[in-house]
DODREN-353063 format. One record per residue: x, y, z of N, C-alpha, C in turn. Coordinates in steps of 0.2 Angstrom, whole numbers, padded with zeros to 4 digits, always signed. Last residue first. Layout:
REM DODREN-353063
XYZXYZXYZ...
//
This chain:
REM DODREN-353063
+0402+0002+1110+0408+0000+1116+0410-0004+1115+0395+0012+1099+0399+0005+1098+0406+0006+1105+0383+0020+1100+0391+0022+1101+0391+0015+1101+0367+0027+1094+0372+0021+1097+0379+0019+1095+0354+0037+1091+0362+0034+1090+0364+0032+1094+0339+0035+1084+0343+0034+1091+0350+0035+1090+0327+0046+1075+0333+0044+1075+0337+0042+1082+0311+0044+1068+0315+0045+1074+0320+0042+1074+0308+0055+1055+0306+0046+1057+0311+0047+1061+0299+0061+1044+0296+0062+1050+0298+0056+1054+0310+0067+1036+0305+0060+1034+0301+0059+1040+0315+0077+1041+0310+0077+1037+0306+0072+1034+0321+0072+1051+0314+0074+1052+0311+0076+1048+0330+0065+1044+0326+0061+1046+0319+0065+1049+0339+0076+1038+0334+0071+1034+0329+0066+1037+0344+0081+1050+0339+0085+1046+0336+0078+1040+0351+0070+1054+0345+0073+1058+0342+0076+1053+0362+0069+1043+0357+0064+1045+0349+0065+1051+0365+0082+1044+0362+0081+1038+0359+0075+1040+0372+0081+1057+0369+0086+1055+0363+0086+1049+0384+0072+1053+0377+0071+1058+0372+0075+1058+0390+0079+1043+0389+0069+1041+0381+0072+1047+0396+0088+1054+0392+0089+1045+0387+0083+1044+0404+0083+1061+0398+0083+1065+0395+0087+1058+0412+0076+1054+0409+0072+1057+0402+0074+1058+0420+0086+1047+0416+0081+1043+0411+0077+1047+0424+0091+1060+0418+0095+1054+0416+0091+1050+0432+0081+1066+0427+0082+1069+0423+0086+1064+0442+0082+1054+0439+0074+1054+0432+0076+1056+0448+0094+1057+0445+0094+1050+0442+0086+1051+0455+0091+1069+0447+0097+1069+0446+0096+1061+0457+0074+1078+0458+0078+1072+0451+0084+1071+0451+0068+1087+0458+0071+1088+0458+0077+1084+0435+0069+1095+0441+0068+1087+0446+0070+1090+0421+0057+1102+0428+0061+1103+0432+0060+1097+0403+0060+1103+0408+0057+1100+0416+0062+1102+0392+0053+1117+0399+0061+1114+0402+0057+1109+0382+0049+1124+0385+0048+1117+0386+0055+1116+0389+0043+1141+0387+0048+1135+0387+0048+1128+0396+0038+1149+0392+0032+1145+0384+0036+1143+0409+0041+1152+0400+0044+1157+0397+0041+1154+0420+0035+1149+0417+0032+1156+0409+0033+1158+0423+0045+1140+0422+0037+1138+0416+0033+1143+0426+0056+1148+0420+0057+1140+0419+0048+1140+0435+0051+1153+0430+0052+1156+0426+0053+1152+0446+0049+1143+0444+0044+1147+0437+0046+1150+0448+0062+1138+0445+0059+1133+0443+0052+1137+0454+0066+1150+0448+0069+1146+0445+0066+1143+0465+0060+1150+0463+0060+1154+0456+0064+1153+0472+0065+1140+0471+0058+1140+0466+0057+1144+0474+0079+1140+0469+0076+1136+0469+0069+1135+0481+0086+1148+0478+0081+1150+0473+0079+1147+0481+0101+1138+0483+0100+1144+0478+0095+1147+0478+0097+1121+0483+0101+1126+0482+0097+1131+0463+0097+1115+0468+0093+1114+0472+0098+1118+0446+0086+1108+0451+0092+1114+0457+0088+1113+0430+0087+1101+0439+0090+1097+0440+0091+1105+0416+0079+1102+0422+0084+1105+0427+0083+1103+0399+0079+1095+0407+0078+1092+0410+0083+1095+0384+0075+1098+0389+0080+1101+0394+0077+1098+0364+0076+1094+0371+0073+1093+0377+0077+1094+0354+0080+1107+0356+0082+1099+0365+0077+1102+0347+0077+1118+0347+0073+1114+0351+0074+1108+0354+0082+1136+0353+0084+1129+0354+0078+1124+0351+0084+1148+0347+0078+1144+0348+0080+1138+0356+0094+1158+0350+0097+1151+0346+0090+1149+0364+0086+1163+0360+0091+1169+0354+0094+1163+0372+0079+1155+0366+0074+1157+0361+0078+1162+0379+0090+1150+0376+0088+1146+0370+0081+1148+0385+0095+1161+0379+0100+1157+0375+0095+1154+0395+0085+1164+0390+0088+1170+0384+0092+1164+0402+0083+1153+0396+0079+1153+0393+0079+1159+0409+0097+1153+0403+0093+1147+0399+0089+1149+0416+0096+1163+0412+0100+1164+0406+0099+1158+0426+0087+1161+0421+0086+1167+0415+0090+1167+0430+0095+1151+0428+0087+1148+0423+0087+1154+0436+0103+1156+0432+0105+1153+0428+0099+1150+0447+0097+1164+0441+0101+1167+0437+0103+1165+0455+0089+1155+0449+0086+1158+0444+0090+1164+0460+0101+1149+0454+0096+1147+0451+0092+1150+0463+0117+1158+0465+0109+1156+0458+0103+1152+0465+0132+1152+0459+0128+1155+0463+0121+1153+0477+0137+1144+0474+0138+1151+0472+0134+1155+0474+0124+1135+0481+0127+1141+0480+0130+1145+0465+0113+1128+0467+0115+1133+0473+0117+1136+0455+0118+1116+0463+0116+1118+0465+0119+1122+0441+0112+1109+0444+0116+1116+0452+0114+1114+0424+0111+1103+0433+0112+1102+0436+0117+1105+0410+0103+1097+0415+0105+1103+0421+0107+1105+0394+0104+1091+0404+0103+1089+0408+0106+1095+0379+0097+1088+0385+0101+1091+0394+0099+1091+0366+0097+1077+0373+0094+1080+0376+0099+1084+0354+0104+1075+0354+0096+1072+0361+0095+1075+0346+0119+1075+0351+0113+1079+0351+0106+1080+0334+0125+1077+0337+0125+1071+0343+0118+1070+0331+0131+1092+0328+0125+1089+0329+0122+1081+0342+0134+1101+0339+0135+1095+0336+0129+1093+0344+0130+1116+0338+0133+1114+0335+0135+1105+0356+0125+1113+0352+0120+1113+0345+0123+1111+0365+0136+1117+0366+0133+1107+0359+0128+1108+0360+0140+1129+0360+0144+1123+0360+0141+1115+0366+0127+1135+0361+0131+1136+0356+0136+1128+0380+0128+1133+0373+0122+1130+0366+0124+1128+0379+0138+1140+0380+0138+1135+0379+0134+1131+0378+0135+1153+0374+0141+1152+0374+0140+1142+0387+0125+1156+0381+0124+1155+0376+0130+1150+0399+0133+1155+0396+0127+1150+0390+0125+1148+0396+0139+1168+0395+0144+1161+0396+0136+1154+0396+0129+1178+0389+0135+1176+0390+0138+1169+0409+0125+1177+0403+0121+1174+0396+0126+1172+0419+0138+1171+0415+0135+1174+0409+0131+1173+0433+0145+1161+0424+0143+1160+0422+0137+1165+0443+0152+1158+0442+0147+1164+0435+0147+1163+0445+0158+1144+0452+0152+1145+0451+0150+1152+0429+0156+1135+0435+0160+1138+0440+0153+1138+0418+0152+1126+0418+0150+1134+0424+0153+1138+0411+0160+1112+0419+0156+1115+0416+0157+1123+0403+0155+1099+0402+0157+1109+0407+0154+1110+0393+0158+1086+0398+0161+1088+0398+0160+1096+0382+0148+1077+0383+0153+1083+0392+0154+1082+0378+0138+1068+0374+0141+1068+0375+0146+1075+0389+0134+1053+0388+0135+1062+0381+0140+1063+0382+0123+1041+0385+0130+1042+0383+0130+1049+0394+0114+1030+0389+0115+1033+0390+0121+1036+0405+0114+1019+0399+0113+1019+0396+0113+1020+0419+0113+1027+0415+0105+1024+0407+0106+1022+0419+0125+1025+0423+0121+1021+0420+0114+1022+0411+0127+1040+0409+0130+1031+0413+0127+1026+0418+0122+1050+0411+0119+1047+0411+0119+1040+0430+0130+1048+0429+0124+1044+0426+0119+1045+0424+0142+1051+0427+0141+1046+0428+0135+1043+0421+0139+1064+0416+0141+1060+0418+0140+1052+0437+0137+1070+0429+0133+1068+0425+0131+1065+0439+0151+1068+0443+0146+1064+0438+0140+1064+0434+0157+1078+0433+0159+1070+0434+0154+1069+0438+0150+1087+0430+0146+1088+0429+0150+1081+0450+0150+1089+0449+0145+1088+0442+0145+1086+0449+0167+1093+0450+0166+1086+0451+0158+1083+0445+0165+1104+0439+0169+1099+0443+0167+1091+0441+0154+1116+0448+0155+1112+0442+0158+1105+0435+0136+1118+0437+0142+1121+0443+0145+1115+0416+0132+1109+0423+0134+1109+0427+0137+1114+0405+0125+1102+0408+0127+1110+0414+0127+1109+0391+0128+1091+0398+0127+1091+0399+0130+1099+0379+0117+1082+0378+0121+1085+0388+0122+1089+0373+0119+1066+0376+0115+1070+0380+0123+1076+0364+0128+1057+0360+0121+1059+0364+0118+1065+0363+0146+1057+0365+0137+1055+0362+0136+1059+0364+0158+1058+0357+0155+1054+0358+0149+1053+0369+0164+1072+0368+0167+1065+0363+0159+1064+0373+0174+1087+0369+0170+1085+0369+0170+1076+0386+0175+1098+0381+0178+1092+0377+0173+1089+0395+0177+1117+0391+0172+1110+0385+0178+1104+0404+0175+1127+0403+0178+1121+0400+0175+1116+0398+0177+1143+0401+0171+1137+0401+0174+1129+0393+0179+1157+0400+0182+1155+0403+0177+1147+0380+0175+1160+0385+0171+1157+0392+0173+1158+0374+0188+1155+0374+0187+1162+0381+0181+1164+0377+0185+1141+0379+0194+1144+0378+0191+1152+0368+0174+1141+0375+0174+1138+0380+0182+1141+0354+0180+1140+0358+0173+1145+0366+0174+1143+0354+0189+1131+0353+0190+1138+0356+0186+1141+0354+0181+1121+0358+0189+1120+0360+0192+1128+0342+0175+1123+0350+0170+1122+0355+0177+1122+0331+0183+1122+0334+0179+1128+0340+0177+1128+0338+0197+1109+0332+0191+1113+0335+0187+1119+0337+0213+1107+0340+0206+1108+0336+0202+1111+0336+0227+1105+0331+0222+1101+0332+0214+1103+0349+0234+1107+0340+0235+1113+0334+0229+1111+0356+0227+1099+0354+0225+1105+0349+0228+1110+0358+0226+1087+0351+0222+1089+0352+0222+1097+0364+0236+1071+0363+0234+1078+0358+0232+1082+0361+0234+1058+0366+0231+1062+0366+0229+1068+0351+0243+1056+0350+0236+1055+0355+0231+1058+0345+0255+1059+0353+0252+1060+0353+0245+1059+0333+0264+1050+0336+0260+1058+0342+0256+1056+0326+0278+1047+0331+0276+1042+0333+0270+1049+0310+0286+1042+0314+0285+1049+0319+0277+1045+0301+0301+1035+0305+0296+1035+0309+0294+1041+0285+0308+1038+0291+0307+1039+0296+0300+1039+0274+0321+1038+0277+0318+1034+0282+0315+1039+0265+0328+1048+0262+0327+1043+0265+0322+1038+0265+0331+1066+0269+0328+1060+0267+0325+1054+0258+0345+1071+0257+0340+1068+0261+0338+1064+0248+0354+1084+0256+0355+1081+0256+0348+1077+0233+0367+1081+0239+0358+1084+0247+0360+1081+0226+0377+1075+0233+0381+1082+0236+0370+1085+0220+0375+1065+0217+0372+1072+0220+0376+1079+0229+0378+1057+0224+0380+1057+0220+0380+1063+0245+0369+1062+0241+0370+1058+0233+0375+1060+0262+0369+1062+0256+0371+1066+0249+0372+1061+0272+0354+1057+0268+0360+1055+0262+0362+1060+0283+0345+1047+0280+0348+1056+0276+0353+1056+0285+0340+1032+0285+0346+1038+0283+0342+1044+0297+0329+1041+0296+0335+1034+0290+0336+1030+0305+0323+1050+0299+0325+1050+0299+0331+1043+0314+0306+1052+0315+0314+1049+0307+0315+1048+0328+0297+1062+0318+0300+1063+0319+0309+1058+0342+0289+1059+0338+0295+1058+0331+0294+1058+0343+0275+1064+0347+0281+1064+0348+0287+1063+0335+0267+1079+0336+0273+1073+0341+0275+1072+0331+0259+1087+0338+0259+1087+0337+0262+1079+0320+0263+1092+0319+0256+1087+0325+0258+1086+0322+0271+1104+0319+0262+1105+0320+0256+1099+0328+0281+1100+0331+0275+1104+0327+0268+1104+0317+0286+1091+0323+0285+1090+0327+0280+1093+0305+0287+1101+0306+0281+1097+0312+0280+1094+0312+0298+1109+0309+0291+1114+0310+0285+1108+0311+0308+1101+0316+0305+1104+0316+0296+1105+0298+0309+1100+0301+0307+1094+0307+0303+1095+0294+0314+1112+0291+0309+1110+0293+0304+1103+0299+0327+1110+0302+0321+1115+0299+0316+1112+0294+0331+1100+0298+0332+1097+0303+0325+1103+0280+0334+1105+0282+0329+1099+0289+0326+1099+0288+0344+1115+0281+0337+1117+0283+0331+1111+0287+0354+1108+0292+0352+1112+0291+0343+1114+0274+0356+1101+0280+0356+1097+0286+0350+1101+0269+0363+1116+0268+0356+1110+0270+0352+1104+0277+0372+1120+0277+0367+1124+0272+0360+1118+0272+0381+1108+0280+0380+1109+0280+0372+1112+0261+0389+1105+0263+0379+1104+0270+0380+1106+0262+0401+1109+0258+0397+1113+0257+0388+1110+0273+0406+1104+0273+0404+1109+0269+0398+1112+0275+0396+1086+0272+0403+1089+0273+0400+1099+0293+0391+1079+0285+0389+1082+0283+0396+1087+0304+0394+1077+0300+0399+1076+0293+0399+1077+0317+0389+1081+0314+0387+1072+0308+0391+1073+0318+0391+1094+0323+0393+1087+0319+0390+1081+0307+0386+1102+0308+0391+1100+0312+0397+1095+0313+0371+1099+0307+0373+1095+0305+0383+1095+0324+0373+1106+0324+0371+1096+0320+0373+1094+0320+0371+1118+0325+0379+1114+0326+0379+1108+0313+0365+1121+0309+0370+1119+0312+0374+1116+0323+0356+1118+0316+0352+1114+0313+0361+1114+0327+0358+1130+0331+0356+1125+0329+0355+1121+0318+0355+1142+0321+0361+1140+0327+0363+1135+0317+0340+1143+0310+0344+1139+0315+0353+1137+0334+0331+1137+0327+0336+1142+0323+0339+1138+0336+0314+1133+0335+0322+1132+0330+0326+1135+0350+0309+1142+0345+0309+1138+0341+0314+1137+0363+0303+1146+0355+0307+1151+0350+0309+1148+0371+0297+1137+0366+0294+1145+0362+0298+1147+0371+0305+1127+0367+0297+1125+0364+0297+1132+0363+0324+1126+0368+0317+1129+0367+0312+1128+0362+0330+1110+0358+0327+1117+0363+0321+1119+0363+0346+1105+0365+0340+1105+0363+0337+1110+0353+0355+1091+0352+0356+1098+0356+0347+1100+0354+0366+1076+0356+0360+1080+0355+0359+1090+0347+0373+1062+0348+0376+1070+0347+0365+1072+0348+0382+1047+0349+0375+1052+0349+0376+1058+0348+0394+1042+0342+0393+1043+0343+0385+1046+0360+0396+1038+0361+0400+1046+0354+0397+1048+0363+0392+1027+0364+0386+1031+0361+0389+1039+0353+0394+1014+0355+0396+1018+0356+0393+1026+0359+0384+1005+0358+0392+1001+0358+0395+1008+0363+0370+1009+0367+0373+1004+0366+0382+1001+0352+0370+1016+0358+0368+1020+0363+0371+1014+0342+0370+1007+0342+0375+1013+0348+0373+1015+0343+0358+1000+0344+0364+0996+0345+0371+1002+0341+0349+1009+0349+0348+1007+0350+0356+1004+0329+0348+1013+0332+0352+1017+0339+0354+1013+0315+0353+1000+0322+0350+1001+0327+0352+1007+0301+0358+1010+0307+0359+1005+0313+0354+1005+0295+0359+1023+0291+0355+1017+0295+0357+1010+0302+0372+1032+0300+0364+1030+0296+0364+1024+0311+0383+1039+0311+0380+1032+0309+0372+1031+0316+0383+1051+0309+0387+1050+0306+0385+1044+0324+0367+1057+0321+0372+1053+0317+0379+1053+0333+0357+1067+0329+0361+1067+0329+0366+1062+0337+0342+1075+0339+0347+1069+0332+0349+1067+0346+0334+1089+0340+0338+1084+0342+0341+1080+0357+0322+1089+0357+0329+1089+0350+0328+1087+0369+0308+1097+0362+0311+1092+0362+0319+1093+0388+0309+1096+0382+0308+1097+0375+0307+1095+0399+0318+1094+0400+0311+1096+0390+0307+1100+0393+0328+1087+0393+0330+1095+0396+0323+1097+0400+0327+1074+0404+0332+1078+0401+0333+1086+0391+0316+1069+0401+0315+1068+0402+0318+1075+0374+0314+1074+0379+0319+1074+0388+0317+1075+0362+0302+1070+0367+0305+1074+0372+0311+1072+0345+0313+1072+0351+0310+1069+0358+0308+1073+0331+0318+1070+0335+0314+1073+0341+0313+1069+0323+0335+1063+0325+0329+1061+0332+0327+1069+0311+0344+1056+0313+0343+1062+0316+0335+1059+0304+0361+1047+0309+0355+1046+0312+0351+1054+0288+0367+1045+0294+0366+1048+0299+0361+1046+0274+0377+1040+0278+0373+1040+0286+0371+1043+0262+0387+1044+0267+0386+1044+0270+0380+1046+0248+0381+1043+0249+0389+1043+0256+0390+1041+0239+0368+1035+0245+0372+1038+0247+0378+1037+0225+0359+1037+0229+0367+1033+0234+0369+1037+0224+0343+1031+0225+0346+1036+0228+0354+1033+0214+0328+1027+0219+0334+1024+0217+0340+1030+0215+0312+1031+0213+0317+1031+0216+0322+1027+0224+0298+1020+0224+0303+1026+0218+0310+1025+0230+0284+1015+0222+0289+1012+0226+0293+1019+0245+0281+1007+0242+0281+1014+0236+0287+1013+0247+0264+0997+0246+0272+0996+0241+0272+1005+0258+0251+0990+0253+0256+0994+0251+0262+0995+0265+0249+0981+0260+0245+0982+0256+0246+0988+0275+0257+0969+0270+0260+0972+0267+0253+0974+0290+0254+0965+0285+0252+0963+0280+0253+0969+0302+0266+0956+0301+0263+0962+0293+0260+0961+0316+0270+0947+0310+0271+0948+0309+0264+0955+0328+0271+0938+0328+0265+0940+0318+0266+0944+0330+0284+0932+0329+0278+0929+0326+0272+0933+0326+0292+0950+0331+0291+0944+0327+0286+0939+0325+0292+0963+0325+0285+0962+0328+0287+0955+0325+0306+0967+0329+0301+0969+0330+0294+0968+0315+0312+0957+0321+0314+0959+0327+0313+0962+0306+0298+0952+0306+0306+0956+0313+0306+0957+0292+0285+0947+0300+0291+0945+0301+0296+0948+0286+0273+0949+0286+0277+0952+0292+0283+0950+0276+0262+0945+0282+0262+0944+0281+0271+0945+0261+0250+0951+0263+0257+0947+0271+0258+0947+0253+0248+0962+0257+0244+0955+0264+0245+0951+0246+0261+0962+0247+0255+0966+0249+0250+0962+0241+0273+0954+0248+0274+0960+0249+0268+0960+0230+0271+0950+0233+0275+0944+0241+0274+0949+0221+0269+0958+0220+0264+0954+0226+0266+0948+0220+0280+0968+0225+0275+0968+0225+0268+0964+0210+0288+0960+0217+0291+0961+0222+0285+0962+0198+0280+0962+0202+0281+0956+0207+0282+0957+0196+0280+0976+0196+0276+0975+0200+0278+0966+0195+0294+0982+0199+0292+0983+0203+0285+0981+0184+0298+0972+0190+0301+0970+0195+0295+0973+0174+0293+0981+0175+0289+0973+0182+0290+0969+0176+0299+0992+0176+0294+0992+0179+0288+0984+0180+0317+0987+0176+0311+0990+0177+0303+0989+0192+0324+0984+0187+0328+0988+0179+0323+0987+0212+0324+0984+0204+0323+0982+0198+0324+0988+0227+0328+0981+0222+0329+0985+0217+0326+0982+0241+0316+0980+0237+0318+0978+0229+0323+0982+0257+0313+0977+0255+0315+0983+0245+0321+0979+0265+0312+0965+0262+0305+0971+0259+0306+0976+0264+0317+0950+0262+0319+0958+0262+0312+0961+0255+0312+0936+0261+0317+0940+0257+0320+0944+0251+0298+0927+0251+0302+0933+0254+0305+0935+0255+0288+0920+0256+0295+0915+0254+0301+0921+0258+0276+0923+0255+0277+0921+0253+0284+0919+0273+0279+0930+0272+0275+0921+0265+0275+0920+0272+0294+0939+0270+0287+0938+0271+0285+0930+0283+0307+0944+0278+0305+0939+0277+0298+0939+0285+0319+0957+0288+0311+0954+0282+0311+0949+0282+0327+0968+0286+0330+0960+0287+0324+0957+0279+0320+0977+0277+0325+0976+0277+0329+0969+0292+0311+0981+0285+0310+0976+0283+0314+0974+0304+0314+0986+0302+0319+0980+0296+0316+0976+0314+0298+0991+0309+0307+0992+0307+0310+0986+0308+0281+0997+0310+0288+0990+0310+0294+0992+0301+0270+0998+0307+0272+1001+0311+0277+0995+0281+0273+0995+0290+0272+0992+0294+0274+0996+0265+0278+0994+0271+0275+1002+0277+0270+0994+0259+0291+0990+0260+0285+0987+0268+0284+0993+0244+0299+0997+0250+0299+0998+0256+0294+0996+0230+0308+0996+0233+0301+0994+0241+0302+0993+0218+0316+1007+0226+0315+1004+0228+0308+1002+0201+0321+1004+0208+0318+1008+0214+0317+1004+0191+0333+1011+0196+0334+1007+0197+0329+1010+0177+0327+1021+0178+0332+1014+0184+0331+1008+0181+0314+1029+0182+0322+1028+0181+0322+1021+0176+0301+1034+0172+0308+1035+0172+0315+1032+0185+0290+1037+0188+0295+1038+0183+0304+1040+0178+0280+1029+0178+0279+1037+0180+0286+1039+0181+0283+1015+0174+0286+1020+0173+0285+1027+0193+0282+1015+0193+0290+1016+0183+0289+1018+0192+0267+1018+0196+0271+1022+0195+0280+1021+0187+0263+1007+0183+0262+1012+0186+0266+1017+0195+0267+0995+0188+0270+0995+0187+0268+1003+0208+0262+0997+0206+0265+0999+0200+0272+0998+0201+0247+0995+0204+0250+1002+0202+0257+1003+0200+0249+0983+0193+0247+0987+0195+0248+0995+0215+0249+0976+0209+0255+0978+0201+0255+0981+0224+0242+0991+0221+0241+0984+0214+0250+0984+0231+0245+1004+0234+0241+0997+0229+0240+0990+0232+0260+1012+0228+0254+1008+0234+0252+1004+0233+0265+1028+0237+0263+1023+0233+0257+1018+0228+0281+1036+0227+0273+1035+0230+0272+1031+0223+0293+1047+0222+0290+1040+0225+0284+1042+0223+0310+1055+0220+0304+1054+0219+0300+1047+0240+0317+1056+0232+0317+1055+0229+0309+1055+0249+0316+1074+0248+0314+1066+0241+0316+1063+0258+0318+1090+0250+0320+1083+0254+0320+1078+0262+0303+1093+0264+0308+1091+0261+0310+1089+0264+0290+1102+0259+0296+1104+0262+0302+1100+0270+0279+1098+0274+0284+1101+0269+0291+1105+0260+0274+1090+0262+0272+1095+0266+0274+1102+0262+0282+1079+0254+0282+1083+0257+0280+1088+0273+0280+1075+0271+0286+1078+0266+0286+1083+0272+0268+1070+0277+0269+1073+0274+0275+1078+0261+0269+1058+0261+0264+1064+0265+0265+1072+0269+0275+1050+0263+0279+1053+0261+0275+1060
//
């Protein structure tokens, strides 16, 4: 509901309670006469659903404040059965108080992507506040699609020709149209994968209003949603992902820096990134990438494992301990390099009078930089400051 409002969608006016003192305070804030108590479940078919307290209906009308206050003593807690949850049922812990609205006619309006336009599409009804699935299977000519480019996104006169096809009266056309871009807009924003309005409806008044609707997001994908480091790393040229550990990984070579991650996780601990540096990474992008691993603030160690062919080692070795005294990075470092002039690398790591530790071996360096890892987390949680000291 939140989503919409923000989007500038007409909706009626109402509110979401978690208790029935809530929703007594909410339908007298409200004023109206009639209000609707609506049991909020990721479910369809409340309406037709039956509660274990012996309630039938999720979707209930009442006609004052005392009502509004009962009805939800019987929904919120409560175990919810409907036509889609099955045995298995759902447990009510909110219910949305709303005015009550008179709908003249009802519609169906949904976002989605579309197999066949390689894309999103509107989908369009005459037939709303029904099962759409039942309409799609009796009578499908009552589906009307309209397909919208990703890049150019969608026009108001694409919006009017749907809304013309489903049968809104003239004079809301252009208001119908209006929602219906406005729907868009959030679609893309929250990286939806379906916006579904069921109904959409012209009501009484002559508004145009989304009285129901379900919205399904892509939880996989985050990149309209991405954070600074998503961004640093894209300008970077560096391929980096971020996930949930503690040690922080610099790798060139995507399937060196899997392999890594891999046997962080074999010794136990867990990497907290994905970022290969490529086969020429520049001091700038070393840094940038320090950068990136150091900004988590979850990062007790870093692991560094390069083999040099491409890229030679001691031009990546120059290039670490340029970063690494250009940041002041205090987290402890274990570098694995091995290939092209790695005598010559591990000398200079020695010289800058860095505390780098240097492994030959990549199963030694995960034990090492694990070991480190677990010594930093235990010390802050003893609250007690830790120095390391390299043995020259």
């Amino acid at each position: 509901m939140e989503l919409l409002q923000e989007a500038g969608v007409s909706i009626p006016k109402g509110q979401v309670a978690k208790s029935p003192d809530e929703a007594f305070a909410i339908a007298k804030k409200l004023g109206s006469k009639d209000v609707v108590i609506k049991a909020q479940i990721l479910a369809g078919g409340r309406g037709k659903g039956t509660f274990e307290s012996g309630l039938k209906g999720g979707v209930k009308i009442v006609f004052s404040p005392e009502e509004a206050k009962a009805v939800p003593s019987q929904m919120i807690g409560k175990k919810l059965f409907t036509k889609q949850t099955g045995k298995k049922s759902r447990i009510c812990n909110q219910v949305l108080v709303c005015e009550r609205r008179y709908p003249r006619r009802e519609y169906y309006f949904a976002i989605t992507m579309e197999r066949s336009f390689h894309g999103p599409a509107l989908i369009g009804s005459s037939q709303g506040g029904v099962n759409i699935e039942d309409v799609a299977a009796e009578t499908p000519e009552a589906i009307v699609k309209e397909p919208i480019d990703i890049v150019e996104g969608i026009k108001k006169e694409q919006a009017v020709r749907l809304a013309q096809k489903m049968g809104f009266p003239h004079n809301i056309v252009d208001s119908a149209a209006e929602n219906m871009v406005k729907l868009y807009k959030l679609f893309l924003k929250y990286d939806a994968i379906m916006v579904e309005v069921n109904p959409m409806v012209d009501d009484s008044d002559g508004a145009v209003l989304c009285m129901d609707a379900k919205i399904n997001f892509d939880f996989d994908l985050d990149w309209t949603q991405e954070d600074e480091r998503d961004k640093a790393a894209t300008e970077a040229n560096l391929n980096y992902i971020g996930l949930n550990g503690n040690i922080g990984c610099l790798v060139n070579g995507a399937g060196l820096a899997t392999a890594t991650m891999d046997i962080i996780k074999l010794q136990r601990g867990m990497p907290s990134n994905f970022l290969d540096v490529g086969g020429g990474a520049t001091v700038h992008q070393v840094t940038e990438a320090f950068k990136l691993i150091t900004s988590d603030k979850k990062i007790q160690a870093i692991l560094v494992n390069i083999f040099g062919g491409i890229m030679r080692c001691d031009v990546i070795a120059q290039d670490i301990v340029v970063a690494v005294k250009d940041l002041e990075t205090k987290i402890p470092i274990v570098v694995r390099l091995q290939g092209t002039r790695v005598d010559v690398a591990k000398a200079l790591i020695a010289d800058s009078g860095l505390k780098i530790l240097a492994c030959d071996d990549l199963d030694e360096a995960a034990k090492l930089v694990v070991k480190l890892s677990e010594i930093v987390t235990l010390t802050k949680q003893g609250q007690v400051d830790v120095k390391f000291q390299l043995p020259f």
